[in-house]
SEZA-110056 format. One record per atom (N, C-alpha, C): x, y, z. Coordinates in steps of 0.02 Angstrom, whole numbers, padded with zeros to 5 digits, always signed. Example, Ala and Ser with C-alpha at 12.3 -4.5 7.8 and 13.67 -1.06 7.14 Angstrom:
2
+00660-00284+00390
+00615-00225+00390
+00660-00165+00390
+00642-00112+00354
+00684-00053+00357
+00645+00002+00394
//
This chain:
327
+00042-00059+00000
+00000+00000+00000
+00044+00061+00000
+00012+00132-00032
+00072+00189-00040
+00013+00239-00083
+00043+00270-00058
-00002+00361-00102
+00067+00354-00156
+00046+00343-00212
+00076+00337-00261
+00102+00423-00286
+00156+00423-00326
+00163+00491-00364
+00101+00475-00445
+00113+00549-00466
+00070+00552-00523
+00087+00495-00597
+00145+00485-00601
+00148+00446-00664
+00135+00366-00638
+00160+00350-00585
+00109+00277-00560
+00050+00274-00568
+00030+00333-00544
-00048+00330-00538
-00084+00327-00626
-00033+00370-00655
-00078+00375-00718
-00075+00304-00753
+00005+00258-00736
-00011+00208-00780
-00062+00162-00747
-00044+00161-00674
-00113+00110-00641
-00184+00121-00684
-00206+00180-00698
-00259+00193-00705
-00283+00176-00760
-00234+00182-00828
-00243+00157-00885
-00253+00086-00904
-00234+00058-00845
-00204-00036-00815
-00304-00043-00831
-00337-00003-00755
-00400-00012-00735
-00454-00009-00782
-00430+00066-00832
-00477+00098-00882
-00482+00023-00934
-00464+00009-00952
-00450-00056-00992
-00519-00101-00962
-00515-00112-00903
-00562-00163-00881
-00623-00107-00872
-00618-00059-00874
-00681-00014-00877
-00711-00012-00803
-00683+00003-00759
-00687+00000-00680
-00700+00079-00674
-00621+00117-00704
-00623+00176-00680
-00660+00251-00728
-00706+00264-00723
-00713+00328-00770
-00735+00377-00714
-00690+00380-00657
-00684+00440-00627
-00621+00461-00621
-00565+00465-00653
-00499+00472-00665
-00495+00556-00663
-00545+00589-00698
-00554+00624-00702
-00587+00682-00648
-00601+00617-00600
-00616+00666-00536
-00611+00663-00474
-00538+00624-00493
-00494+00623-00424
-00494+00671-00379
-00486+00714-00322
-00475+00755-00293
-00429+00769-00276
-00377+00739-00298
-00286+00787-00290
-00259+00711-00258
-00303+00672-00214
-00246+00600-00213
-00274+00550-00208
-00233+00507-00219
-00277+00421-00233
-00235+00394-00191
-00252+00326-00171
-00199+00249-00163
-00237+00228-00193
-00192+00190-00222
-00202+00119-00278
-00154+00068-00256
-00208+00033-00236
-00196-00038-00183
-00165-00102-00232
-00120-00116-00245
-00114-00188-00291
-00110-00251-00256
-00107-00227-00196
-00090-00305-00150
-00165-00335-00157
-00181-00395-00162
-00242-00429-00154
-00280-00432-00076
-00350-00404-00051
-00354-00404+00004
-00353-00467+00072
-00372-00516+00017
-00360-00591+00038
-00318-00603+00078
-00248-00571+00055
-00205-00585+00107
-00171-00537+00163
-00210-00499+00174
-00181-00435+00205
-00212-00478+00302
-00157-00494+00345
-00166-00503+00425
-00225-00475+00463
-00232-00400+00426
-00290-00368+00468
-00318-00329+00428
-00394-00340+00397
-00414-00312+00350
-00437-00239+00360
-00461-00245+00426
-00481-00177+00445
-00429-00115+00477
-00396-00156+00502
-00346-00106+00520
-00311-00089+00464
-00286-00116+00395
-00262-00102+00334
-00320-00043+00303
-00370-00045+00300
-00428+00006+00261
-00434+00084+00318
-00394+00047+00375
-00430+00119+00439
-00323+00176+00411
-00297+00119+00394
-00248+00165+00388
-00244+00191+00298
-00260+00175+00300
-00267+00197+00183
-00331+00258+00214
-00388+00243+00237
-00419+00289+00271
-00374+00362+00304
-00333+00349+00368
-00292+00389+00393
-00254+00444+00340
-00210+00415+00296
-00189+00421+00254
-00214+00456+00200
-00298+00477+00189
-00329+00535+00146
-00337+00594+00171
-00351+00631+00122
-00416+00672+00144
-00493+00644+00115
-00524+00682+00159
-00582+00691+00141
-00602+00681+00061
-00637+00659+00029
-00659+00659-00030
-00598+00614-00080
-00530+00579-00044
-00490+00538-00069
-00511+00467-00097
-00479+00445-00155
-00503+00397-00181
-00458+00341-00164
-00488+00264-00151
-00459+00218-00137
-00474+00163-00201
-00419+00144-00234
-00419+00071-00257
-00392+00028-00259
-00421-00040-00244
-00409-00101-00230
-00419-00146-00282
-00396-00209-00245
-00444-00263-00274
-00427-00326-00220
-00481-00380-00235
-00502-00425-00205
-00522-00486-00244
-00528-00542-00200
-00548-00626-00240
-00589-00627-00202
-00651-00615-00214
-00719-00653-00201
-00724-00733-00205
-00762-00752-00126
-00773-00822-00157
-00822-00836-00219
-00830-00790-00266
-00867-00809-00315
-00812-00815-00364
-00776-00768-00364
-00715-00768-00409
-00669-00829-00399
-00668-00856-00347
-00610-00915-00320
-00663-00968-00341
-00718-00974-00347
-00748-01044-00355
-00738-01053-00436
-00754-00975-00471
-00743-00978-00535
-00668-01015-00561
-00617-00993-00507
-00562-01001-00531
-00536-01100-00534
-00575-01108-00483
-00556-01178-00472
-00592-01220-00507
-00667-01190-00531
-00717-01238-00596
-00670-01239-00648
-00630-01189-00661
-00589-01185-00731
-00512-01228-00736
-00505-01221-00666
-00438-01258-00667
-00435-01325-00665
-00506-01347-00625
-00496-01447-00593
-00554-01472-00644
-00537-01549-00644
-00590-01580-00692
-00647-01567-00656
-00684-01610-00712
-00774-01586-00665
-00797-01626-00628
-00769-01680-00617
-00754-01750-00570
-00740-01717-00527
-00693-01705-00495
-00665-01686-00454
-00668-01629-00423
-00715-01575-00453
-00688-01487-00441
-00742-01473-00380
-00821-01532-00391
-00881-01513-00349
-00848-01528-00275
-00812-01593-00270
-00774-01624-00209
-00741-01562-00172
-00701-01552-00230
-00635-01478-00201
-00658-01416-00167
-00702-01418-00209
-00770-01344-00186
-00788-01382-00112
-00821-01390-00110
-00855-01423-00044
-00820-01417+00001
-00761-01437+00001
-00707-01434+00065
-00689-01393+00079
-00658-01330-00001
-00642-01269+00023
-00698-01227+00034
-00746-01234+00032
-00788-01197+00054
-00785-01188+00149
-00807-01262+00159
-00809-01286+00239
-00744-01237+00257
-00689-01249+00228
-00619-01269+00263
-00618-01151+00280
-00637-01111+00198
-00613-01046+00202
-00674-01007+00220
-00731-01029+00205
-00811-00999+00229
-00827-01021+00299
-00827-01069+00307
-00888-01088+00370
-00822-01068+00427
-00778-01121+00434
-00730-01111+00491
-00708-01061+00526
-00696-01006+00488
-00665-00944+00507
-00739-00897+00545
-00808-00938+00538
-00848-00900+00555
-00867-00927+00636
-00869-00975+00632
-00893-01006+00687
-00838-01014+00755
-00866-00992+00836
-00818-00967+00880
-00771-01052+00885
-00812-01112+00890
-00759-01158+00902
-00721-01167+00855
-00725-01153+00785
-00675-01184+00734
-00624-01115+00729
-00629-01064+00741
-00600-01026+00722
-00510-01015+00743
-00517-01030+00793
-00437-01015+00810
-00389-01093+00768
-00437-01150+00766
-00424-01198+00718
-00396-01183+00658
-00447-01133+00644
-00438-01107+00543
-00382-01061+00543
-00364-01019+00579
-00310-00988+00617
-00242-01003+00601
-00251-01087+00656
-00177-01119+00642
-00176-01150+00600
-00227-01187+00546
-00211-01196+00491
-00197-01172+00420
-00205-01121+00436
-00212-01054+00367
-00144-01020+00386
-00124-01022+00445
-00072-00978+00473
-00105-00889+00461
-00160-00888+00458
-00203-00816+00443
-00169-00781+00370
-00161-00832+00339
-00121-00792+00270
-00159-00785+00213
-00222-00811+00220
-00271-00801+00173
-00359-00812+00192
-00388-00769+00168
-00433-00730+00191
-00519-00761+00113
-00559-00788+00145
-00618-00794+00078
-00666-00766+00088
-00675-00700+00036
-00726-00656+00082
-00774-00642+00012
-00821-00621+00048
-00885-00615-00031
-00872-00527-00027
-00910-00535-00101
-00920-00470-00102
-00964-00417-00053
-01000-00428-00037
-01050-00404+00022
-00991-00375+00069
-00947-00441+00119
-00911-00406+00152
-00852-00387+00156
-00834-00362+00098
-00766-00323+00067
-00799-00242+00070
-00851-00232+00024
-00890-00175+00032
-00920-00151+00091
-00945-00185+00160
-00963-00190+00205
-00900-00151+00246
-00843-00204+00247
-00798-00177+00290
-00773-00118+00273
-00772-00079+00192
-00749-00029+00182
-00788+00018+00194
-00853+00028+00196
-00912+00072+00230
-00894+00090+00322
-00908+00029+00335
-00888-00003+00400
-00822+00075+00431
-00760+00064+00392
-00700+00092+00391
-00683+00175+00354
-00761+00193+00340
-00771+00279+00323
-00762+00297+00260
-00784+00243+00213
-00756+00276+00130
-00847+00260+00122
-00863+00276+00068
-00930+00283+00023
-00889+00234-00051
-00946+00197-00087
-00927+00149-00139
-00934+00202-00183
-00895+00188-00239
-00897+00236-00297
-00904+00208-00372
-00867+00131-00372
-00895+00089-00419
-00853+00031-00395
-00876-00025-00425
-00826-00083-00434
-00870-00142-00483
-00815-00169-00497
-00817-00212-00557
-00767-00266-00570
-00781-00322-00615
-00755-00386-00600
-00703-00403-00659
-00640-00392-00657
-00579-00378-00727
-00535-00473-00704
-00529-00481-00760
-00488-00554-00752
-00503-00564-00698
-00574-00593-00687
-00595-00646-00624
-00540-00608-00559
-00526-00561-00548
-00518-00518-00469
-00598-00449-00452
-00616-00450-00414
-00658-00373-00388
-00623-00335-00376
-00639-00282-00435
-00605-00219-00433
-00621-00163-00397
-00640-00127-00324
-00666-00094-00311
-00635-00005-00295
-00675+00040-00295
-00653+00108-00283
-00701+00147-00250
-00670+00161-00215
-00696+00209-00139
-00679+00280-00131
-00714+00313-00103
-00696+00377-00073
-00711+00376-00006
-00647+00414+00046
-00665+00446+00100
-00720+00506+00108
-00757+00451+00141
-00827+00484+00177
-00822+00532+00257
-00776+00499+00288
-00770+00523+00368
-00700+00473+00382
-00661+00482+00453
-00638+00454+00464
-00669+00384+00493
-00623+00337+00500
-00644+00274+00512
-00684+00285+00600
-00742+00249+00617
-00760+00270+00691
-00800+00186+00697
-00751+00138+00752
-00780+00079+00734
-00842+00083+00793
-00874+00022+00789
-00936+00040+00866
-00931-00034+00877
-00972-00052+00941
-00965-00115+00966
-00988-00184+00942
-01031-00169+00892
-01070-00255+00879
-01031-00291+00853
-01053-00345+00860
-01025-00416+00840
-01030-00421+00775
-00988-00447+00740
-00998-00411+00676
-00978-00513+00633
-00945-00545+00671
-00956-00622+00645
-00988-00657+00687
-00990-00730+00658
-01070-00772+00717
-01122-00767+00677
-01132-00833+00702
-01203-00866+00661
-01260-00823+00712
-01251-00801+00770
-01284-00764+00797
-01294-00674+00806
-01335-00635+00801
-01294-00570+00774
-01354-00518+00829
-01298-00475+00849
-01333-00450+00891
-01336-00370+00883
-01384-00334+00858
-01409-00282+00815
-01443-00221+00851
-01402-00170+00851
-01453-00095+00861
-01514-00075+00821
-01565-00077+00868
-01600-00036+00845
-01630+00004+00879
-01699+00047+00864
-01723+00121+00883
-01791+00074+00923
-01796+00087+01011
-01847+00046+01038
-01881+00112+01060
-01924+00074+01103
-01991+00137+01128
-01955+00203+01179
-01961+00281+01161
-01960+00307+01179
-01885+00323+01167
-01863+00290+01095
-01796+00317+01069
-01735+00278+01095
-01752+00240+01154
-01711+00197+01174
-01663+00139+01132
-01598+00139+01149
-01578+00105+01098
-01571+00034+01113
-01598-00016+01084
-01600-00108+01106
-01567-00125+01079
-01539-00207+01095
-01501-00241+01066
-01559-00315+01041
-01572-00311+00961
-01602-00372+00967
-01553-00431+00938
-01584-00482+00935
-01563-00543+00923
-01591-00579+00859
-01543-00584+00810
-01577-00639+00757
-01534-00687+00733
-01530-00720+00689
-01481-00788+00661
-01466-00742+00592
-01394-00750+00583
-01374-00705+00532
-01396-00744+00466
-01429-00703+00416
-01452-00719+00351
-01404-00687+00297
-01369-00634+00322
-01308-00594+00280
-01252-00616+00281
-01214-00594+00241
-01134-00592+00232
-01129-00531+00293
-01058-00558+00338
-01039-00522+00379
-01034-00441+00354
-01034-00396+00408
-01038-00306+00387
-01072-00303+00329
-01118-00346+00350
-01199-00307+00284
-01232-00243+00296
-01243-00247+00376
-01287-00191+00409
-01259-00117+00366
-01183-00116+00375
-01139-00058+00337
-01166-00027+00280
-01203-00090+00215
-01201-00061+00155
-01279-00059+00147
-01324-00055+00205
-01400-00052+00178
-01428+00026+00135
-01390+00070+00174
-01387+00130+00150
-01376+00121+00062
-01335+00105+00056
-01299+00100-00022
-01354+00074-00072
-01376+00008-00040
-01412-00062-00070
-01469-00024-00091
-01498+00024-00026
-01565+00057-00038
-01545+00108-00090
-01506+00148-00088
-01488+00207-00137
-01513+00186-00214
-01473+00122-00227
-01441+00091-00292
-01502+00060-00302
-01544+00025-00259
-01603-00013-00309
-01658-00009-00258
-01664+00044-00191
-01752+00072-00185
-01766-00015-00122
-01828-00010-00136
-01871-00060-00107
-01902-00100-00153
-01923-00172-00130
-01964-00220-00154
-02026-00198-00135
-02079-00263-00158
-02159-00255-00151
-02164-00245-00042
-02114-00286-00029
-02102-00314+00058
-02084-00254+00091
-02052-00225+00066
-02037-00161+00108
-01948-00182+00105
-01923-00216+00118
-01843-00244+00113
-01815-00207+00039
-01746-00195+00057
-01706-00180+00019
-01716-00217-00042
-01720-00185-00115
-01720-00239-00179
-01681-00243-00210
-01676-00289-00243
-01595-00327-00264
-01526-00347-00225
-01540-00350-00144
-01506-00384-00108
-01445-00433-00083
-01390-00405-00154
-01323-00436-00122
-01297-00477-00076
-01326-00439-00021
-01306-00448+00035
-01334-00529+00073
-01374-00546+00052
-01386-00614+00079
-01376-00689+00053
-01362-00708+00083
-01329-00795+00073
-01381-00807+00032
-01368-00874+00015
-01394-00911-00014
-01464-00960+00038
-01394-00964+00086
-01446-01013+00131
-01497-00966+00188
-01480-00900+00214
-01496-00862+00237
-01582-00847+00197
-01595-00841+00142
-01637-00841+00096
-01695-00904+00117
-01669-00956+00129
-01724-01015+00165
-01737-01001+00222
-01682-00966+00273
-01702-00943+00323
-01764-00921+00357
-01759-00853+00298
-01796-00790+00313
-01878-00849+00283
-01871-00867+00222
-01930-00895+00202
-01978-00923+00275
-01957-00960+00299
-01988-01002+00369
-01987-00941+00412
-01965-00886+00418
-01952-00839+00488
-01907-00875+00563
-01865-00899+00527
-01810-00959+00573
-01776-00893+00586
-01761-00854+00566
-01702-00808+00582
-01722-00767+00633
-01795-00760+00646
-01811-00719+00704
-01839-00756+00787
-01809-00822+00770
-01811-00870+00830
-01804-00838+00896
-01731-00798+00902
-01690-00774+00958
-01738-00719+00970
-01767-00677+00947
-01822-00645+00963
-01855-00628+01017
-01871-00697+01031
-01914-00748+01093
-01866-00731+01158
-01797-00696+01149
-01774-00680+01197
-01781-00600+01236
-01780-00569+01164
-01793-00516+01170
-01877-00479+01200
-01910-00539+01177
-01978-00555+01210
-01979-00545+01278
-01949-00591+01300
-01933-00621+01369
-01917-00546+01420
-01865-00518+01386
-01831-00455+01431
-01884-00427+01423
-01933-00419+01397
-01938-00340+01365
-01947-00311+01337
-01923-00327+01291
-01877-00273+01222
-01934-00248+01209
-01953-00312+01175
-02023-00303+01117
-02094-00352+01133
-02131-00321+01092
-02200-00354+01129
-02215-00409+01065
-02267-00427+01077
-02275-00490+01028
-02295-00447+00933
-02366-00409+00962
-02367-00352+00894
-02346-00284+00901
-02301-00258+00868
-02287-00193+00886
-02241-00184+00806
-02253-00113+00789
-02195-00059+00722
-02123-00101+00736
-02107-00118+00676
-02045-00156+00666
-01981-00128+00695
-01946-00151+00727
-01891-00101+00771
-01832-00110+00714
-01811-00025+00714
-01787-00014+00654
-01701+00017+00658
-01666+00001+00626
-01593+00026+00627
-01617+00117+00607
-01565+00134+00620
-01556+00210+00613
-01583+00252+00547
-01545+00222+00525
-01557+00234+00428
-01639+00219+00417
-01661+00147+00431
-01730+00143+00398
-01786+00200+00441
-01773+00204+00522
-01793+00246+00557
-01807+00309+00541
-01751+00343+00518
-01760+00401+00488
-01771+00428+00411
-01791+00355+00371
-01825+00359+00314
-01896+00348+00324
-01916+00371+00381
-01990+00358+00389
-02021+00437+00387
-02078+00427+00364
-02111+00520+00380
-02089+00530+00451
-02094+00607+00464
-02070+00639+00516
-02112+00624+00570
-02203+00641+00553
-02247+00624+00616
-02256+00544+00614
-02243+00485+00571
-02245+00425+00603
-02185+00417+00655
-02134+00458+00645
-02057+00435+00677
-02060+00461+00750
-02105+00518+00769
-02131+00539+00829
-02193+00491+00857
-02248+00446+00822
-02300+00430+00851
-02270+00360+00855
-02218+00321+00845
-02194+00245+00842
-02163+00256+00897
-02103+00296+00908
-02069+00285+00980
-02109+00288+01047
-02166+00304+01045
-02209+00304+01082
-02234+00229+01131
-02240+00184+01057
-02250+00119+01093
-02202+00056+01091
-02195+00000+01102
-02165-00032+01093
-02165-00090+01028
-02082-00087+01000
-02086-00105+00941
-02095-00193+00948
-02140-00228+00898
-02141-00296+00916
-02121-00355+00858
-02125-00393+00872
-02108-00468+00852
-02117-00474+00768
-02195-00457+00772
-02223-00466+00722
-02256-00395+00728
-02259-00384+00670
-02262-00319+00618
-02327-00291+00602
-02376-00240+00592
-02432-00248+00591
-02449-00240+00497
-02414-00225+00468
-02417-00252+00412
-02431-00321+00365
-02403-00365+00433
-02418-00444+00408
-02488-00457+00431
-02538-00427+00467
-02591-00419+00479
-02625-00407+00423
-02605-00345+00407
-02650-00307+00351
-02642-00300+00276
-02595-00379+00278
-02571-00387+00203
-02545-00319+00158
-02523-00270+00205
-02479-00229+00143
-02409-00241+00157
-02389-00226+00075
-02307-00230+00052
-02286-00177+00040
-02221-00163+00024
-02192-00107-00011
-02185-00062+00043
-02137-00013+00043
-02108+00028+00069
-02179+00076+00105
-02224+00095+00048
-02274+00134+00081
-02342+00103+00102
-02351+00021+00083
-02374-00008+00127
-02359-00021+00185
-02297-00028+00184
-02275-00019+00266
-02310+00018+00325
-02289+00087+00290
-02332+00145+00309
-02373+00158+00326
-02417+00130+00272
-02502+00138+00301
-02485+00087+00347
-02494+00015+00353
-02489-00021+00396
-02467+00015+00479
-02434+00053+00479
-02404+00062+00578
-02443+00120+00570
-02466+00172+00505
-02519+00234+00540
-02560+00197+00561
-02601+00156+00517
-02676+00099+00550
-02658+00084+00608
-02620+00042+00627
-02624+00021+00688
-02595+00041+00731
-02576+00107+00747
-02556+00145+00793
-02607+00181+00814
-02642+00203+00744
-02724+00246+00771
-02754+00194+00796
-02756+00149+00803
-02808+00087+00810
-02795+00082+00896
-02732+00066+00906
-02699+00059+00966
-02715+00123+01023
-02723+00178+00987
-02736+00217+01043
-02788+00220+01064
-02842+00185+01046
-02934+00184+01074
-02929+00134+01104
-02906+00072+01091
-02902-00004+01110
-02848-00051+01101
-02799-00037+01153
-02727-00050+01139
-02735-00158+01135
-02770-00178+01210
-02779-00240+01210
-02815-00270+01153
-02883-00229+01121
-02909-00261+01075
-02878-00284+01022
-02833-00216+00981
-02800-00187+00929
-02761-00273+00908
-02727-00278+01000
-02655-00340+00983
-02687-00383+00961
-02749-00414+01005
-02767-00472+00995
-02805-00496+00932
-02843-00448+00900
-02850-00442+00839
-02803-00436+00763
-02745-00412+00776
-02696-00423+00749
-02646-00454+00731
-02643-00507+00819
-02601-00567+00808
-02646-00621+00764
-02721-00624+00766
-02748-00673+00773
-02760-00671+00671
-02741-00625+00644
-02751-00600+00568
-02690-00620+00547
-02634-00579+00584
-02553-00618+00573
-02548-00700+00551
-02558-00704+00606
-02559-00802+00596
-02592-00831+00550
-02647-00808+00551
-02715-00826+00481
-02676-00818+00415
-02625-00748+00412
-02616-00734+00331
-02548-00758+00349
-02514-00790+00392
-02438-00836+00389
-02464-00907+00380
-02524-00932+00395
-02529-01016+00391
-02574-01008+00316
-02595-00967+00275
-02626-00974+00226
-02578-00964+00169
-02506-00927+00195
-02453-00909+00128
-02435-00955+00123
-02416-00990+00180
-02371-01057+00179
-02416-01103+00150
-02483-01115+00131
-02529-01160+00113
-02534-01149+00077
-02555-01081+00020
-02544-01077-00039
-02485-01107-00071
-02418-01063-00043
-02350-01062-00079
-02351-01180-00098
-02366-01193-00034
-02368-01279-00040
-02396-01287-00096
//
């Protein structure tokens, strides 16, 4: 890594322009790094991005690149027979995906890797660079490597959550502004939370109200969510407190304050719950949402006990009839 002088930079750039990554060359702000080391192998990924970070100003451009495990699976379908390559996959998958995630295998994967190489998806390459104070600016996929380029957004400012684990433990906005910690089974690629901002920018909302076109989630995470397995741990947050059985979806910061101004005052009011009052009232989409927590917030303030019990009891009705259709 190095803040390059100007004629490096210009031939790097011509290297990139080629693969058609860079057509902001032109609007550099006086300095770049241009990263050639692969991030795969860098000891500490974040502490490497907090110092290339250190190392700008404001509005500075960062480029890298990276091997996605999409790019590494590509690379190994092409290299091993086809006998053999599904076997190879499988193991390296277990051996560079699963291990390094999970708390007992990990110091395992550790001493067997000697930490010299790193299999990370795209989700959390972009994740950790959000994560670490740059904004995405483009990236793109040149001879099977991810090419990505960043600008400094702020300096790097890390915060406390757990950010690997099949278990994930999440801020959000509870009653009366309070901030909770809930509990779900991770359905994302690690430092997803980082790039929802982005995800929403770049492609809006689905019919569901969720981010559309979604990167960010596994494969298997995707069956997850289908069954509502991922909101199991929930039941804990139940337990304390947190949240009530029906209550306005408890919301990270960002979606919080993409809400109108007087719903964002009349929601902290009560407590956010389990289940959603939207799944009640069969609306989707971002401004179904909407209507959904005005309804039942006006509803709630004449007849708070009725409101629930009427709501859970519609919930369940339109969750055991999707699942009976979808059958």
């Amino acid at each position: 890594m190095g803040i390059l002088g100007e004629e490096r930079i210009s031939q790097t750039v011509v290297h990139l322009k080629e693969g058609e990554i860079v057509s902001f060359a032109s609007k550099l702000p006086g300095k770049a790094i241009i990263d050639l080391l692969q991030v795969n192998f860098l000891k500490d990924i974040n502490v490497h991005f907090d110092a290339v970070n250190n190392a700008l100003p404001i509005g500075g451009i960062y480029f890298g690149r990276v091997e996605t495990y999409a790019e590494r699976k590509q690379r190994l379908f092409d290299k091993f027979p086809a006998l053999l390559v599904h076997v190879f996959w499988f193991f390296d998958f277990w051996i560079h995906r699963v291990m390094p995630k999970l708390a007992f295998t990990r110091k395992l994967y550790k001493f067997i890797s000697r930490d010299n190489y790193k299999s990370l998806s795209k989700a959390e390459v972009l994740g950790r660079l959000c994560y670490t104070g740059f904004d995405i600016v483009d990236y793109a996929t040149i001879d099977n490597l991810f090419y990505f380029a960043v600008q400094k957004a702020k300096p790097a400012k890390y915060d406390a959550a757990k950010l690997y684990g099949v278990l994930l433990r999440m801020n959000r906005i509870g009653q009366h502004k309070k901030r909770i910690i809930i509990y779900k089974i991770r359905t994302m690629h690690p430092y997803s939370e980082y790039l929802q901002h982005y995800v929403v920018k770049m492609h809006g909302y689905n019919e569901k109200g969720k981010p559309n076109n979604d990167f960010r989630l596994t494969s298997w995470g995707k069956v997850i969510r289908k069954f509502h397995l991922d909101e199991l741990p929930q039941l804990y947050n139940l337990l304390r407190g947190d949240l009530a059985i029906i209550g306005v979806r408890p919301l990270t910061e960002f979606g919080f304050n993409a809400l109108p101004k007087d719903l964002r005052r009349k929601r902290t009011k009560v407590k956010p719950g389990c289940i959603p009052p939207n799944v009640a009232l069969k609306l989707t989409g971002f401004e179904g949402v909407v209507e959904a927590e005005r309804t039942y917030l006006k509803s709630i303030a004449k007849h708070r006990f009725l409101t629930n019990f009427k709501y859970f009891w519609m919930a369940i009705y339109n969750l055991i009839r999707r699942k009976s259709s979808s059958a």
